[in-house]
PyMOL Python script that loads the backbone (N, CA, C, O; Angstrom):
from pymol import cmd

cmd.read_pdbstr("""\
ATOM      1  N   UNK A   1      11.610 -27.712  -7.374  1.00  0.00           N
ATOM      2  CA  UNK A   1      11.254 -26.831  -8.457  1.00  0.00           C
ATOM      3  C   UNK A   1      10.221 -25.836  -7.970  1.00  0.00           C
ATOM      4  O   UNK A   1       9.513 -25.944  -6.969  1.00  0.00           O
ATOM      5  N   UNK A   2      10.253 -24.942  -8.767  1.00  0.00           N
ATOM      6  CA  UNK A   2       9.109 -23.617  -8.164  1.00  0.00           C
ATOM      7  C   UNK A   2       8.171 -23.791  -9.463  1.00  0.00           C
ATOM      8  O   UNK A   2       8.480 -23.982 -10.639  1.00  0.00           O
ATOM      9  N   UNK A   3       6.678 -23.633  -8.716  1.00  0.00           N
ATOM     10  CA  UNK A   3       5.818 -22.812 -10.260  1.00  0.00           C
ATOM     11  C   UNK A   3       4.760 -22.017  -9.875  1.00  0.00           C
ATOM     12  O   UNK A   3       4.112 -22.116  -8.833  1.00  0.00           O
ATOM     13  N   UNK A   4       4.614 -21.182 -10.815  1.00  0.00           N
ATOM     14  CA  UNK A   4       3.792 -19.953 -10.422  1.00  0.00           C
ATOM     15  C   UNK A   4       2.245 -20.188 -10.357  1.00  0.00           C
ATOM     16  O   UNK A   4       1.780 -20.459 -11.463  1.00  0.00           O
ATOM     17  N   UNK A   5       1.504 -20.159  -9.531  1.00  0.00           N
ATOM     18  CA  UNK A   5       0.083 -20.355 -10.173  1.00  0.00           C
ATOM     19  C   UNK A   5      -0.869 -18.961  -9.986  1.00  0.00           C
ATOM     20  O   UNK A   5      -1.148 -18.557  -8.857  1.00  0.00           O
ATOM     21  N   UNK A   6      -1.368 -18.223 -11.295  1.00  0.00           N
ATOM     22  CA  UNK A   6      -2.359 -17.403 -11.590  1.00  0.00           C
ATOM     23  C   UNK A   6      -3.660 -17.481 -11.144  1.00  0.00           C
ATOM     24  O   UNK A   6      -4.436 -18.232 -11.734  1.00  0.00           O
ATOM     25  N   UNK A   7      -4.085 -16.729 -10.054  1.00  0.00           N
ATOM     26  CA  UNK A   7      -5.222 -16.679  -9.769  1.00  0.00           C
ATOM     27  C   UNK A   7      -6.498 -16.121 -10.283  1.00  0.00           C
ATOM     28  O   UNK A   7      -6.329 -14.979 -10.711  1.00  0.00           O
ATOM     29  N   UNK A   8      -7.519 -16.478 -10.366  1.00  0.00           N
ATOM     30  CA  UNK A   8      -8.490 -15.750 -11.060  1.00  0.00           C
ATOM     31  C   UNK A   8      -9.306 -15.863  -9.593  1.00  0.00           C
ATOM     32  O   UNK A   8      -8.687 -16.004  -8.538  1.00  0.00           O
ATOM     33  N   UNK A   9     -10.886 -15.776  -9.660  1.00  0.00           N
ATOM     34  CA  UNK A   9     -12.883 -15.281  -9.085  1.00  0.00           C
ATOM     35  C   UNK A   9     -12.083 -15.040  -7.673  1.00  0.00           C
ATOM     36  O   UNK A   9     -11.383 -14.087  -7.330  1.00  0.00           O
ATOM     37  N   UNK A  10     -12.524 -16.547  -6.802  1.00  0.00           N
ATOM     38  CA  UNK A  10     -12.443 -16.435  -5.547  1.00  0.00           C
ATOM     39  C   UNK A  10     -10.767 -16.190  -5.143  1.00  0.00           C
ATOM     40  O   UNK A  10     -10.574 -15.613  -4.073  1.00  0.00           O
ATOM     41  N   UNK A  11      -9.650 -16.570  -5.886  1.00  0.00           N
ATOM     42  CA  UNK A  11      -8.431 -17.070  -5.310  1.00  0.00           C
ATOM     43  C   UNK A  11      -8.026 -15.299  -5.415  1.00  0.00           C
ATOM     44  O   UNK A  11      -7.199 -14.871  -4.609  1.00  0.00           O
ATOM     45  N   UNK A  12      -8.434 -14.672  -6.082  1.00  0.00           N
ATOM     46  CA  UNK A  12      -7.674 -13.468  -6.318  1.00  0.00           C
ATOM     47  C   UNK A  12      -7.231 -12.717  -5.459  1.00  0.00           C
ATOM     48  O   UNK A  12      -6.278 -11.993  -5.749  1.00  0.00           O
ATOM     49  N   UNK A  13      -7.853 -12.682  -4.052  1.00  0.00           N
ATOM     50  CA  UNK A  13      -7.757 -11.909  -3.343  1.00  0.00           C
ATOM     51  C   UNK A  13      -6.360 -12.924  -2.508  1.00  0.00           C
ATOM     52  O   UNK A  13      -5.963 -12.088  -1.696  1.00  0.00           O
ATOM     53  N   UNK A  14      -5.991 -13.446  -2.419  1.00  0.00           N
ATOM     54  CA  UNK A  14      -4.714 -13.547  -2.091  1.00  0.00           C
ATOM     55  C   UNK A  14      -3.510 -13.190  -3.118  1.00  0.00           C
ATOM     56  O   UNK A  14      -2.361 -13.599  -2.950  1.00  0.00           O
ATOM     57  N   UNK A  15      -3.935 -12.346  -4.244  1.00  0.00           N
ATOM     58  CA  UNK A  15      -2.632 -11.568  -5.146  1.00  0.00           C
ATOM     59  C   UNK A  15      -2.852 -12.737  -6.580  1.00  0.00           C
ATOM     60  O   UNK A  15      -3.131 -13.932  -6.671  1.00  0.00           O
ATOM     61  N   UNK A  16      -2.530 -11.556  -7.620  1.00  0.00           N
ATOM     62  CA  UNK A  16      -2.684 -12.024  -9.015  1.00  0.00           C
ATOM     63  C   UNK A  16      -1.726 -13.300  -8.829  1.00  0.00           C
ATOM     64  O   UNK A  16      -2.146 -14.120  -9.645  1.00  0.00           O
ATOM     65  N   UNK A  17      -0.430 -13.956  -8.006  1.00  0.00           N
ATOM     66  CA  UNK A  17       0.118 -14.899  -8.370  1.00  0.00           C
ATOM     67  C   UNK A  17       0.476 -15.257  -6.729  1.00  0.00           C
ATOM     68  O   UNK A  17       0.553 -14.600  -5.691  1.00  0.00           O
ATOM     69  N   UNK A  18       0.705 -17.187  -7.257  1.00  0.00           N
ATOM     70  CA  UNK A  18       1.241 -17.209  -5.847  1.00  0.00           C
ATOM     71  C   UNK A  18       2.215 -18.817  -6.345  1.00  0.00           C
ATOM     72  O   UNK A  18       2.037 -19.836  -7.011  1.00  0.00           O
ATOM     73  N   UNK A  19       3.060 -18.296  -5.672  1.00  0.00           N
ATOM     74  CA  UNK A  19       4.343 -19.192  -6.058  1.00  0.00           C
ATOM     75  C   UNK A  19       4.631 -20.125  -5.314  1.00  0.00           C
ATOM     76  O   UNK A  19       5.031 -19.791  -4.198  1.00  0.00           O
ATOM     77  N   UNK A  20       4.551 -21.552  -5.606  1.00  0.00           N
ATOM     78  CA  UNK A  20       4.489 -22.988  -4.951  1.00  0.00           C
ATOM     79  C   UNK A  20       6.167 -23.212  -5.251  1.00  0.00           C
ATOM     80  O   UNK A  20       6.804 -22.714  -6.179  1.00  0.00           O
ATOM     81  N   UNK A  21       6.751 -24.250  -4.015  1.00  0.00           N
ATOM     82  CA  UNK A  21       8.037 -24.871  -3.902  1.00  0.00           C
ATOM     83  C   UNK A  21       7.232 -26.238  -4.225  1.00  0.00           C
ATOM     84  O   UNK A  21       6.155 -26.511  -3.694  1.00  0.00           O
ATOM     85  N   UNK A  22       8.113 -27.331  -5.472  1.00  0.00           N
ATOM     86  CA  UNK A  22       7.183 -28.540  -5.502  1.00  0.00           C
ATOM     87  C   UNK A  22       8.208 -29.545  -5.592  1.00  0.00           C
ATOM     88  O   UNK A  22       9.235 -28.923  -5.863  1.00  0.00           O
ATOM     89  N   UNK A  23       8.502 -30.917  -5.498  1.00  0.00           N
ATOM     90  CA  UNK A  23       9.286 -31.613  -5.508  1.00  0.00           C
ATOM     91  C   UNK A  23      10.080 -31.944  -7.341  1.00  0.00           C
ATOM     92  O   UNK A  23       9.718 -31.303  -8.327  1.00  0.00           O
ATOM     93  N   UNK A  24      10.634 -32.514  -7.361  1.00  0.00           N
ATOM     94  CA  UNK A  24      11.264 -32.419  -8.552  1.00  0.00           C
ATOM     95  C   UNK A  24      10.122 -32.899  -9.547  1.00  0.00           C
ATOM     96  O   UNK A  24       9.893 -32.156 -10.501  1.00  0.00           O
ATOM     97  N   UNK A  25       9.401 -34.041  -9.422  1.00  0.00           N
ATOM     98  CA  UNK A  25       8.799 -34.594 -10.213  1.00  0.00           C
ATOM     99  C   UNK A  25       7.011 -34.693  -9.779  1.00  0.00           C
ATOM    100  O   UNK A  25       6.276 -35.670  -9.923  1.00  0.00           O
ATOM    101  N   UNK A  26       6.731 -33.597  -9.328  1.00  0.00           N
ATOM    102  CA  UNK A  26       5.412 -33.126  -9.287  1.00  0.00           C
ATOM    103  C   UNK A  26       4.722 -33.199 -10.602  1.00  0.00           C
ATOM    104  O   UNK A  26       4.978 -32.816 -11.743  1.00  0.00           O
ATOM    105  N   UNK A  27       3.600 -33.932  -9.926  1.00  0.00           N
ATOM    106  CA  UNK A  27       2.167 -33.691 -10.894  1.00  0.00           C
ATOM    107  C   UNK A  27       0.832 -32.654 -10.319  1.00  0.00           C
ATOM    108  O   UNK A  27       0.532 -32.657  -9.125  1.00  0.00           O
ATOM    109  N   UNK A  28       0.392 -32.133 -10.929  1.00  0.00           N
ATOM    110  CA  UNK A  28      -0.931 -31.462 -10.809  1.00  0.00           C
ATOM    111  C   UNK A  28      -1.704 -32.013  -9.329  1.00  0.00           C
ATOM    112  O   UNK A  28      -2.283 -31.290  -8.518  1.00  0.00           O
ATOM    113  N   UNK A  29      -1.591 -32.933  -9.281  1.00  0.00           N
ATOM    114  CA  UNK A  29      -2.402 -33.518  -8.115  1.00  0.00           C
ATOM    115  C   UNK A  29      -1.420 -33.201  -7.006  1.00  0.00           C
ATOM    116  O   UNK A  29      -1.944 -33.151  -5.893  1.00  0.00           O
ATOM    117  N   UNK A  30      -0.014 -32.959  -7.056  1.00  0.00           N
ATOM    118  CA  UNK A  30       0.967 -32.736  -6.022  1.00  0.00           C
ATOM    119  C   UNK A  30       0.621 -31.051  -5.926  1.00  0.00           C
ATOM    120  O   UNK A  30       1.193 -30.460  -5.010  1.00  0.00           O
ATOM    121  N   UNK A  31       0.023 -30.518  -6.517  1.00  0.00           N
ATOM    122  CA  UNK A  31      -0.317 -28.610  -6.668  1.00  0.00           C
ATOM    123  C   UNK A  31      -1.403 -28.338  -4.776  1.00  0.00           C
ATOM    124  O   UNK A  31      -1.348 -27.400  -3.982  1.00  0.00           O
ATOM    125  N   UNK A  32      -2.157 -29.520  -4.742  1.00  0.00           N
ATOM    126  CA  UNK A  32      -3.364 -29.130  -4.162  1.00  0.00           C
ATOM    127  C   UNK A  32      -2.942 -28.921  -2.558  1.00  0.00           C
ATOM    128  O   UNK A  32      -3.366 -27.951  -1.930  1.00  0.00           O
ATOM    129  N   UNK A  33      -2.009 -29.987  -1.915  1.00  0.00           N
ATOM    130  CA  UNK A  33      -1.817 -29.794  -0.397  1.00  0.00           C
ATOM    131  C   UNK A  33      -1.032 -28.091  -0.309  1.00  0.00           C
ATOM    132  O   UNK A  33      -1.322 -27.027   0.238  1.00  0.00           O
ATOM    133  N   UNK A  34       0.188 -28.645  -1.270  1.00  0.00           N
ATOM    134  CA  UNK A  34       0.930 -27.236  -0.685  1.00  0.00           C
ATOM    135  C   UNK A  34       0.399 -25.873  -1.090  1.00  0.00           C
ATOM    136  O   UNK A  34       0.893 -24.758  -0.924  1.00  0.00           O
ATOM    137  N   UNK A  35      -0.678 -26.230  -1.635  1.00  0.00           N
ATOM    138  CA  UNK A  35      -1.862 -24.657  -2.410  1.00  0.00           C
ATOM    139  C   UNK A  35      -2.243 -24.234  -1.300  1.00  0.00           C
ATOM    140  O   UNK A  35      -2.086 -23.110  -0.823  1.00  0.00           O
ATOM    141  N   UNK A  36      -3.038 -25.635  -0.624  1.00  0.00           N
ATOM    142  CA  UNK A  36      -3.885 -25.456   0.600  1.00  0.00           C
ATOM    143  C   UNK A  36      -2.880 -24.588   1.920  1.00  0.00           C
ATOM    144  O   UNK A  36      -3.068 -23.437   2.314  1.00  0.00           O
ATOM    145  N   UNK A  37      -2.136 -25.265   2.252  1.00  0.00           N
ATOM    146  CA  UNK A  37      -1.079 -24.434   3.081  1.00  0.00           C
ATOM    147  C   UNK A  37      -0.804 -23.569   3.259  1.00  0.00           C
ATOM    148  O   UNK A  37      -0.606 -23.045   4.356  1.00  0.00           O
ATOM    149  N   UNK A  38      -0.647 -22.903   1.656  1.00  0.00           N
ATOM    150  CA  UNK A  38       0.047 -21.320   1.370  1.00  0.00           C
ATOM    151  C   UNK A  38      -1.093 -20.442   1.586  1.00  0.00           C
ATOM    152  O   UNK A  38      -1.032 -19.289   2.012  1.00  0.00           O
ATOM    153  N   UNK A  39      -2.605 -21.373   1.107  1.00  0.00           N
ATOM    154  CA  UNK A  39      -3.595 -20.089   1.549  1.00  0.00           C
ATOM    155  C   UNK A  39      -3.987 -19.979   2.981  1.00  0.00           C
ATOM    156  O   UNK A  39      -4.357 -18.933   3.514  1.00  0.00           O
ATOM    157  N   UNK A  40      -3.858 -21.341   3.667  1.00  0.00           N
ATOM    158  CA  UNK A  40      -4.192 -21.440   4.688  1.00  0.00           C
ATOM    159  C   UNK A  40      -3.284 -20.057   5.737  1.00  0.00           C
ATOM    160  O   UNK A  40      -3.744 -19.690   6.818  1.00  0.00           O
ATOM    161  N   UNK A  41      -2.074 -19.510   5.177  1.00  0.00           N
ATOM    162  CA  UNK A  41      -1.509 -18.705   5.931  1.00  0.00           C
ATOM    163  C   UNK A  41      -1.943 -17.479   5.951  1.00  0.00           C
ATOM    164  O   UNK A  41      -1.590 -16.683   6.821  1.00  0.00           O
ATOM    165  N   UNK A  42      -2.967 -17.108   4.749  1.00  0.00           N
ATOM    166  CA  UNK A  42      -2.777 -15.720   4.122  1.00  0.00           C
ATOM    167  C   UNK A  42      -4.354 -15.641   4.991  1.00  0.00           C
ATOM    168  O   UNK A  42      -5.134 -14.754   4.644  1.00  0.00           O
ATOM    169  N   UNK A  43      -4.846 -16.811   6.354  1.00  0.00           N
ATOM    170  CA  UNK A  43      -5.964 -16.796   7.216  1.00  0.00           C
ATOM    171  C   UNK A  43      -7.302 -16.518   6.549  1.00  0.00           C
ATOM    172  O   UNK A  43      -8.119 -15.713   6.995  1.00  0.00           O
ATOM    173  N   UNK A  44      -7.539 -17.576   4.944  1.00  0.00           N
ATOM    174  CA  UNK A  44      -8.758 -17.193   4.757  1.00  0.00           C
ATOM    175  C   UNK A  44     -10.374 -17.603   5.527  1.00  0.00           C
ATOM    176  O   UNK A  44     -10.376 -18.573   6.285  1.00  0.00           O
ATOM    177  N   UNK A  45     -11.403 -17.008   5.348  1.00  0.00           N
ATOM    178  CA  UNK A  45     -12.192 -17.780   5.947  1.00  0.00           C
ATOM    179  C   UNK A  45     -13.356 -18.451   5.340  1.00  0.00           C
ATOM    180  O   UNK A  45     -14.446 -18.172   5.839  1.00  0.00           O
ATOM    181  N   UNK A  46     -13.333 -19.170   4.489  1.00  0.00           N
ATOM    182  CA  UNK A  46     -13.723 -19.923   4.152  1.00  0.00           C
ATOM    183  C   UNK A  46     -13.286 -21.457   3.650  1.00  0.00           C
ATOM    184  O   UNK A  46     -12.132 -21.641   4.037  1.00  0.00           O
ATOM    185  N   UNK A  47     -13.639 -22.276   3.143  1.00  0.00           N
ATOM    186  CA  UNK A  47     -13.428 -23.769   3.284  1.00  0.00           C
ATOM    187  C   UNK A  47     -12.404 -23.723   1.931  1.00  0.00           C
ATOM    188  O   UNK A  47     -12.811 -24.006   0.804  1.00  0.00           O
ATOM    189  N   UNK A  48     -11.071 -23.338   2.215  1.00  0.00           N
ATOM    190  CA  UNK A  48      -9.968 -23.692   1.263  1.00  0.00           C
ATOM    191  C   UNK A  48      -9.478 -24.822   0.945  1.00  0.00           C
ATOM    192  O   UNK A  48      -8.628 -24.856   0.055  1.00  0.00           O
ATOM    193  N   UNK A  49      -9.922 -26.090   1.634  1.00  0.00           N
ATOM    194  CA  UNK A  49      -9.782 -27.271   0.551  1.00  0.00           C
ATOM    195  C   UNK A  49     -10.771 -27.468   0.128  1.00  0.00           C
ATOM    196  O   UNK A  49     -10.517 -28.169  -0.851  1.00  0.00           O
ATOM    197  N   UNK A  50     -12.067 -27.303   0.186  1.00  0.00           N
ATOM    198  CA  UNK A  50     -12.818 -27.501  -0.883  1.00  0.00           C
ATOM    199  C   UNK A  50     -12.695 -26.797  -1.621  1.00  0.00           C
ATOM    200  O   UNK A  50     -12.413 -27.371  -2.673  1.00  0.00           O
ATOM    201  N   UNK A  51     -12.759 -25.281  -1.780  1.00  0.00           N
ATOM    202  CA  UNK A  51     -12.580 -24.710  -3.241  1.00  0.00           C
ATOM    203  C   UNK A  51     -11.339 -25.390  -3.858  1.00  0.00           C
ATOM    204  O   UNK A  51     -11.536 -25.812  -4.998  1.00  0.00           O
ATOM    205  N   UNK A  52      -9.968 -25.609  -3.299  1.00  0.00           N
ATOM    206  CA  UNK A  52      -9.374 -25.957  -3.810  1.00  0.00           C
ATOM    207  C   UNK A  52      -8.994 -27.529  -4.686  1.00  0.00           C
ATOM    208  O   UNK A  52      -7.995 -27.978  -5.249  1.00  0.00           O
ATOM    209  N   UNK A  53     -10.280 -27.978  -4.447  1.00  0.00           N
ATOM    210  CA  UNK A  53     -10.544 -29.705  -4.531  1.00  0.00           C
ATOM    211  C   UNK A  53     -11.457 -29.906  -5.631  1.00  0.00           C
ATOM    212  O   UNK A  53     -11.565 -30.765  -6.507  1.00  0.00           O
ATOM    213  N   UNK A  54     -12.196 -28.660  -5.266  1.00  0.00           N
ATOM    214  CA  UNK A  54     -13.462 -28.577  -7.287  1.00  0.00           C
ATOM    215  C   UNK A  54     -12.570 -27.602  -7.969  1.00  0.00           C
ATOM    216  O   UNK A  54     -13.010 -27.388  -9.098  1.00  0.00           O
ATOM    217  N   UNK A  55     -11.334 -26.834  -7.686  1.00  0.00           N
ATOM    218  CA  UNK A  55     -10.924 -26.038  -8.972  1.00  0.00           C
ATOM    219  C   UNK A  55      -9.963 -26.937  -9.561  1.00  0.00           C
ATOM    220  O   UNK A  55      -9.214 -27.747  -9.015  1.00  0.00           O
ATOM    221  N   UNK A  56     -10.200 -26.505 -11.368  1.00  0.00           N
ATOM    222  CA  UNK A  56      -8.992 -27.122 -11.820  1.00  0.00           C
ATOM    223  C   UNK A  56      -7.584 -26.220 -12.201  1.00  0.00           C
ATOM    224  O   UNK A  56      -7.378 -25.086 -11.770  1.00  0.00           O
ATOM    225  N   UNK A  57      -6.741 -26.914 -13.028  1.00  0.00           N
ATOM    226  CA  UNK A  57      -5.377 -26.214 -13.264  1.00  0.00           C
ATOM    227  C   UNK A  57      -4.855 -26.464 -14.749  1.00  0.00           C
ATOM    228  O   UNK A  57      -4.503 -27.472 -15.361  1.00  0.00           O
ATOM    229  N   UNK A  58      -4.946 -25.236 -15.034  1.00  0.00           N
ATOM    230  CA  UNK A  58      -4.564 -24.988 -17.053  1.00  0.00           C
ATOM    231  C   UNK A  58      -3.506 -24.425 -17.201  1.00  0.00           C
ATOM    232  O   UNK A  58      -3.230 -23.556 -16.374  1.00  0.00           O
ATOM    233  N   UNK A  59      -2.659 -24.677 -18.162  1.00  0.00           N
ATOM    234  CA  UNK A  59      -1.692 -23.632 -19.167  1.00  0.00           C
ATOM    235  C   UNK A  59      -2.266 -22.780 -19.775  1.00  0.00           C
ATOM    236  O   UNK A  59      -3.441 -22.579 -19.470  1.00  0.00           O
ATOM    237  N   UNK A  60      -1.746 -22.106 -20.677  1.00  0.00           N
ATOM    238  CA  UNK A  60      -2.614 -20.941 -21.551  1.00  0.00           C
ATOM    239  C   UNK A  60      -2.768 -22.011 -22.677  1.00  0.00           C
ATOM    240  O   UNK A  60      -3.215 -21.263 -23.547  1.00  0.00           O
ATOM    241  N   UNK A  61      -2.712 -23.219 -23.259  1.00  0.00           N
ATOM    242  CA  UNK A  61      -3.134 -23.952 -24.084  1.00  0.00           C
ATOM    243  C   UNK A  61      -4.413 -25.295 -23.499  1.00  0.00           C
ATOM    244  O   UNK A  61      -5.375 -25.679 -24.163  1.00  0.00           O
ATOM    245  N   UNK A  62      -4.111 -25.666 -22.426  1.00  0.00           N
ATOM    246  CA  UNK A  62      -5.171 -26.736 -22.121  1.00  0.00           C
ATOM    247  C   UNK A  62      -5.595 -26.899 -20.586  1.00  0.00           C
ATOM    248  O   UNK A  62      -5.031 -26.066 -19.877  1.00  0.00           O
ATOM    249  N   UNK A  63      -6.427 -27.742 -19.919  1.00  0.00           N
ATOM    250  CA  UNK A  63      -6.839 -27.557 -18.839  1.00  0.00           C
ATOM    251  C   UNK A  63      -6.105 -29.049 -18.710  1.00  0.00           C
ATOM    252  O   UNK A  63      -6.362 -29.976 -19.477  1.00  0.00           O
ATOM    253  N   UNK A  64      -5.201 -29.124 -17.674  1.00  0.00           N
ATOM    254  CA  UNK A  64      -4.446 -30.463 -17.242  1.00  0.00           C
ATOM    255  C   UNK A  64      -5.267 -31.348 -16.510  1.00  0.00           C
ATOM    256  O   UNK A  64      -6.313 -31.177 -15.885  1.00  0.00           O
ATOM    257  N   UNK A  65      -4.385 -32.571 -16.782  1.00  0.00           N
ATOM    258  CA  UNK A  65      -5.374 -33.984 -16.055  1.00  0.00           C
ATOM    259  C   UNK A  65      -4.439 -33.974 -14.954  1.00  0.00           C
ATOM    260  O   UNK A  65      -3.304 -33.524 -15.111  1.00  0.00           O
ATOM    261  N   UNK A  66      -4.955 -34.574 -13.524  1.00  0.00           N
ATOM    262  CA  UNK A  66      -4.798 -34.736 -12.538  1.00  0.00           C
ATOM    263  C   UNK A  66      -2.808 -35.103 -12.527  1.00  0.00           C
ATOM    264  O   UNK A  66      -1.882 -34.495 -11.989  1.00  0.00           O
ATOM    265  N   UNK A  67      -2.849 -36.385 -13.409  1.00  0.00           N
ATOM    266  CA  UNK A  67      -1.435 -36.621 -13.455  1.00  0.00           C
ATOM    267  C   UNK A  67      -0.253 -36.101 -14.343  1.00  0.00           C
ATOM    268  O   UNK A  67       0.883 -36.558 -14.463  1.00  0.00           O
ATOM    269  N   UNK A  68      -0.932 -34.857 -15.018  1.00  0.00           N
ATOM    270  CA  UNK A  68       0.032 -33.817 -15.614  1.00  0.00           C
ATOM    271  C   UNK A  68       1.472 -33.743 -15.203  1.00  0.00           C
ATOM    272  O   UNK A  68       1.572 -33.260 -14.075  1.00  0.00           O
ATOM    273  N   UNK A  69       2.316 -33.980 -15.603  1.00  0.00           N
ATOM    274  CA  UNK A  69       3.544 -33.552 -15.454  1.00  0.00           C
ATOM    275  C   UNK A  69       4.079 -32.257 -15.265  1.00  0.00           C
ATOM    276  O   UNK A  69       3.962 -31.500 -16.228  1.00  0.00           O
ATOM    277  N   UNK A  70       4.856 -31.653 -13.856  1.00  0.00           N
ATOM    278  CA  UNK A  70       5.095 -30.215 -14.355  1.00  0.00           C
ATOM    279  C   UNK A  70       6.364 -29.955 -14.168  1.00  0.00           C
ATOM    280  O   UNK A  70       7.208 -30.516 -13.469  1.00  0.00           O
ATOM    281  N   UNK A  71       6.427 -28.843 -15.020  1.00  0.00           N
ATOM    282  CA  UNK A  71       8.411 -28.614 -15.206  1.00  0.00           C
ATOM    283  C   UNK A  71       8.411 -27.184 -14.105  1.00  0.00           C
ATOM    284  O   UNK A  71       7.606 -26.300 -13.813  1.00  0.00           O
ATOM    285  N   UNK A  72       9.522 -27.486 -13.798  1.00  0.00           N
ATOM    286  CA  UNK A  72      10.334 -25.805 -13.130  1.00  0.00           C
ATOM    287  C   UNK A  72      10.216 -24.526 -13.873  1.00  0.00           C
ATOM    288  O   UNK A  72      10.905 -24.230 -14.849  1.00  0.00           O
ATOM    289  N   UNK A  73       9.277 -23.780 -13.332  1.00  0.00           N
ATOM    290  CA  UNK A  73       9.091 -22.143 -13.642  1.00  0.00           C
ATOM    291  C   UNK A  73       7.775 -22.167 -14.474  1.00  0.00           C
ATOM    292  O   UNK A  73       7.507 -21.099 -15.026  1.00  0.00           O
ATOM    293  N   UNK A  74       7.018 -23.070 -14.637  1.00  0.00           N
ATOM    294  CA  UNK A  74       5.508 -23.516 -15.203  1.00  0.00           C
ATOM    295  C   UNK A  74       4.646 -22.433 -14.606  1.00  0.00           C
ATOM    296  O   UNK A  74       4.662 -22.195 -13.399  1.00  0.00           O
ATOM    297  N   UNK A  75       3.882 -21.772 -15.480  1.00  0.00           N
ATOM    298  CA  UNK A  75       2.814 -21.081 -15.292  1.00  0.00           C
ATOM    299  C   UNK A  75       1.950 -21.486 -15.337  1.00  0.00           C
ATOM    300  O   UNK A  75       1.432 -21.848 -16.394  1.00  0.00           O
ATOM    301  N   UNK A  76       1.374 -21.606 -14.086  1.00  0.00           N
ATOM    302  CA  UNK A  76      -0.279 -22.567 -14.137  1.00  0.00           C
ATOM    303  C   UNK A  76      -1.597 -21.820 -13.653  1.00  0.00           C
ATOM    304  O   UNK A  76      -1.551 -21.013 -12.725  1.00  0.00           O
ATOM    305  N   UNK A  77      -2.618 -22.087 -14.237  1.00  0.00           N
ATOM    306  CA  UNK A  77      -3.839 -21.169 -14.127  1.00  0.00           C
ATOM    307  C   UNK A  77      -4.328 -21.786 -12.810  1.00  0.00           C
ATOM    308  O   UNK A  77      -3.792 -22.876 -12.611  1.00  0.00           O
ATOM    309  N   UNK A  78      -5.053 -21.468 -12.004  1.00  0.00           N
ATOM    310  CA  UNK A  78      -6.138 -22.138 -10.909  1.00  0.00           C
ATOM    311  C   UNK A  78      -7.144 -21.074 -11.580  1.00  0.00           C
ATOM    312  O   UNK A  78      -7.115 -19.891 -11.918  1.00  0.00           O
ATOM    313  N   UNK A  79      -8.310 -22.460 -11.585  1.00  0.00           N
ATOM    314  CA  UNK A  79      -9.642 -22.009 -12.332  1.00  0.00           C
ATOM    315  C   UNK A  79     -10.797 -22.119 -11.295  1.00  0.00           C
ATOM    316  O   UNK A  79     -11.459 -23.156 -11.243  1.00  0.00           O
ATOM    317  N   UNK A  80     -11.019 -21.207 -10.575  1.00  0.00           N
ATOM    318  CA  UNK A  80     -12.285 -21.797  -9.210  1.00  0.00           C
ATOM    319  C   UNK A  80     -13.170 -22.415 -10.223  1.00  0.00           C
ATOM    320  O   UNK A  80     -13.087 -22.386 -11.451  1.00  0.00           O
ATOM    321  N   UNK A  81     -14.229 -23.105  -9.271  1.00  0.00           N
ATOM    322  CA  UNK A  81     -15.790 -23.532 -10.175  1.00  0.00           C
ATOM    323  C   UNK A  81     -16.398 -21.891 -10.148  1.00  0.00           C
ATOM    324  O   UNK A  81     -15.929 -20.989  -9.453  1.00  0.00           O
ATOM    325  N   UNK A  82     -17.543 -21.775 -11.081  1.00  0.00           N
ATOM    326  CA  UNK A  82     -17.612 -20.661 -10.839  1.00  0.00           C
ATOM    327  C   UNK A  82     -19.486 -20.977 -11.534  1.00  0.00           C
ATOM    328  O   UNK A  82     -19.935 -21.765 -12.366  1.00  0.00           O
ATOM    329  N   UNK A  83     -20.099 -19.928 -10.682  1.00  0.00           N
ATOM    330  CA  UNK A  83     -21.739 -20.117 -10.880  1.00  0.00           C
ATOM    331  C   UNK A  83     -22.921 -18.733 -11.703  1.00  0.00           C
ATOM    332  O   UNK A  83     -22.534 -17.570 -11.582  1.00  0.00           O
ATOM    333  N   UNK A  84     -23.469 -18.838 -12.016  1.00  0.00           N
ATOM    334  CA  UNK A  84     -24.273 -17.633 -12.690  1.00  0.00           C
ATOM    335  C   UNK A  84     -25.836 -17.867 -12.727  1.00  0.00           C
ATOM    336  O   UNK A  84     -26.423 -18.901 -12.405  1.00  0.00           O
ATOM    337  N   UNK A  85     -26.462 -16.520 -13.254  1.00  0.00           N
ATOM    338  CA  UNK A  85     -27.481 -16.727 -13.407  1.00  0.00           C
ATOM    339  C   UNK A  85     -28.036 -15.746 -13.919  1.00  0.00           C
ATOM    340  O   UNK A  85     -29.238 -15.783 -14.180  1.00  0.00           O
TER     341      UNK A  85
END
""", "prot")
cmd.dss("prot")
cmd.show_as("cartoon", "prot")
cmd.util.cbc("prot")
cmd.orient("prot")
């Protein structure tokens, strides 16, 4: 199955979307290796499994738990942590 995930802060700069191949019966927690991979190509330089290990992953209705279920053609948010002051 394919699903799209929407980038927002830090992820953006690899493009408003980036489209994961996932096994049929992927959960949220199955999102994080092949995330890591796809950015790992686009040669970022900084520590892409950790950002990718504190961000979480939402629909436009809720922020999913680790063992979320996801369907084919799912639009999913990646939410970096994000800091202020």
């Amino acid at each position: 199955m394919h699903i799209t995930l929407q980038t927002f802060g830090a992820f953006r700069q690899f493009g408003q979307n980036i489209r994961l191949e996932l096994s049929d019966d992927a959960k949220v927690a199955d999102l994080r290796s092949p995330l890591i991979a796809a950015l790992a190509e686009f040669g970022a330089n900084f520590d892409i499994a950790g950002l990718v290990g504190s961000s979480r992953f939402a629909t436009e209705t809720e922020i999913l738990e680790e063992d979320a279920i996801l369907h084919n053609g799912n639009l999913i948010t990646i939410l970096p942590p994000v800091s202020g002051g």
